[in-house]
Legacy VTK file of the C-alpha trace (Angstrom):
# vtk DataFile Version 3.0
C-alpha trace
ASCII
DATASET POLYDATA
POINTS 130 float
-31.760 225.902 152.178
-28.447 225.401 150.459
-28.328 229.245 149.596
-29.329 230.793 152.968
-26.418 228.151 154.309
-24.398 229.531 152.101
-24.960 233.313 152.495
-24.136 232.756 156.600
-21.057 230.838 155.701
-22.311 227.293 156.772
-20.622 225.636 153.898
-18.478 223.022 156.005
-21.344 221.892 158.300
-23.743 221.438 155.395
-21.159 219.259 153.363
-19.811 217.454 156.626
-23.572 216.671 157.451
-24.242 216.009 153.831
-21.146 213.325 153.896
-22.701 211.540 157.496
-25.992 211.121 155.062
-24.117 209.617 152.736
-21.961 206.901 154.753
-25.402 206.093 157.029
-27.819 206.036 153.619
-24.986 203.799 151.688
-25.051 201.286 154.228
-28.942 201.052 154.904
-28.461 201.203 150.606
-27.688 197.884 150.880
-31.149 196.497 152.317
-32.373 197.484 148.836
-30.973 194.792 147.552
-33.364 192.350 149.147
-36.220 194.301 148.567
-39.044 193.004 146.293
-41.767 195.124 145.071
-44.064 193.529 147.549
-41.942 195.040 149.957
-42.108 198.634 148.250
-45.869 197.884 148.145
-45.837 198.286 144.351
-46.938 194.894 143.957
-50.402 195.579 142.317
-49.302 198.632 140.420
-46.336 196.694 138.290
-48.259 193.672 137.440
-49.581 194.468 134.244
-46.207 196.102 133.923
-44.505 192.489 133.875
-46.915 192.093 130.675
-45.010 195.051 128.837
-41.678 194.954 130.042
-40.793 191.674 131.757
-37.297 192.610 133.246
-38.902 195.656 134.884
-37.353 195.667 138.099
-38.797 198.047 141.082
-35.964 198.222 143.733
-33.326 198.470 140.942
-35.568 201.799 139.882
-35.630 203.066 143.533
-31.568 202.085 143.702
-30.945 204.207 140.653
-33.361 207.222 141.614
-31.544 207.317 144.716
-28.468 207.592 143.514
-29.508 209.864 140.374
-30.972 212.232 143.515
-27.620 212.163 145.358
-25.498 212.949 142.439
-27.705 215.742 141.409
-28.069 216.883 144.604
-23.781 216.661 144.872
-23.600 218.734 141.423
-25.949 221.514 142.604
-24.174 222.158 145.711
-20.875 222.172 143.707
-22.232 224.262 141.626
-23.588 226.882 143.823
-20.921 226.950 145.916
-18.017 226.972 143.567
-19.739 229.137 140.591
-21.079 232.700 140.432
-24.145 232.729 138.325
-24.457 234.757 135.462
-25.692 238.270 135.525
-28.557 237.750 133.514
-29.910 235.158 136.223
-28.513 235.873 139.387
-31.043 233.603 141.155
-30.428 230.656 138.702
-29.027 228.330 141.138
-31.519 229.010 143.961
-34.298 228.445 141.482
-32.607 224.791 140.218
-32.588 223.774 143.440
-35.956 224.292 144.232
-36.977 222.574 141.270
-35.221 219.532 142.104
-37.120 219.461 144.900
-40.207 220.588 143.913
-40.259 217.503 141.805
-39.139 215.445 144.137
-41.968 216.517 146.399
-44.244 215.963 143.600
-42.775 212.157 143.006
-43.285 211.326 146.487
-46.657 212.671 146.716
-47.712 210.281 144.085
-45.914 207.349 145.490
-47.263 207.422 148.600
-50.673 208.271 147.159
-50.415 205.225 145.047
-49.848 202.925 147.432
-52.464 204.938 150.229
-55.094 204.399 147.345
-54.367 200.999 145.636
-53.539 198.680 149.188
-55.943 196.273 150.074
-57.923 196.660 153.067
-55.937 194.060 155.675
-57.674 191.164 157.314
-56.418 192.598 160.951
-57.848 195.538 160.492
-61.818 194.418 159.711
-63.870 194.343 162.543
-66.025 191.650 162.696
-69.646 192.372 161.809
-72.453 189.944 163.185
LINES 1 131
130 0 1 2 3 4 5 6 7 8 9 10 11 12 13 14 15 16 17 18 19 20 21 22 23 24 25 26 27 28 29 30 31 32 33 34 35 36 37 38 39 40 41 42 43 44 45 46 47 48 49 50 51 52 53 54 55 56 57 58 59 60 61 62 63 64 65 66 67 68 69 70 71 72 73 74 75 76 77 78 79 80 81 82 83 84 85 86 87 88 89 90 91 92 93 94 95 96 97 98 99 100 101 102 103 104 105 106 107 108 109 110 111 112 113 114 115 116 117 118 119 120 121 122 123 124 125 126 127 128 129
């Protein structure tokens, strides 16, 4: 999206909408903080985890890929924006981008298929069988 904004001149509007992102996410950020990984619904995947690695700490790993995202995202913009790519690869900053979110894509995809797969049926939701 970033080059198409880019190509129309929509520079400002993507980084002042960009910068609204940032203030609202920083300050919902902070509900991370009392998050447990029952909460994430990673409790059953991390359990044998604690086993291997007992510091391993889930919502300080979805704090840090958050802000590893925004900061990537924040240098690819810069990037493409400020930089010409070379002429070998004129369509090397297009391409990054959709990488980056290609594999974010692909992250969330198996996230949200863990936790689809591995949750336990809930009690509400059983009908009762006589």
């Amino acid at each position: 999206m970033l080059p198409l904004l880019l190509k129309d001149g929509l520079l400002l509007p993507y980084i002042v909408t960009s910068l609204a992102f940032l203030l609202i996410s920083i300050t919902l950020l902070s509900a991370l903080e009392h998050t447990s990984e029952e909460d994430l619904k990673l409790k059953q995947l991390f359990t044998h985890r604690r086993k291997h690695m007992p510091r391993f700490n889930a919502p300080l790993l979805a704090k840090s890929g958050y802000i590893l995202s925004v900061l990537c995202m924040a240098v690819l913009s810069f990037l493409s924006a400020a930089l010409s790519p070379p002429a070998r690869l004129p369509d090397l900053f297009p391409v990054a981008i959709s990488l980056f979110s290609y594999v974010h894509f692909v992250g969330f995809l198996i996230y949200f298929n863990t936790i689809h797969l591995t949750e336990l049926p809930s009690k509400k939701t059983q009908k009762k069988t006589n």
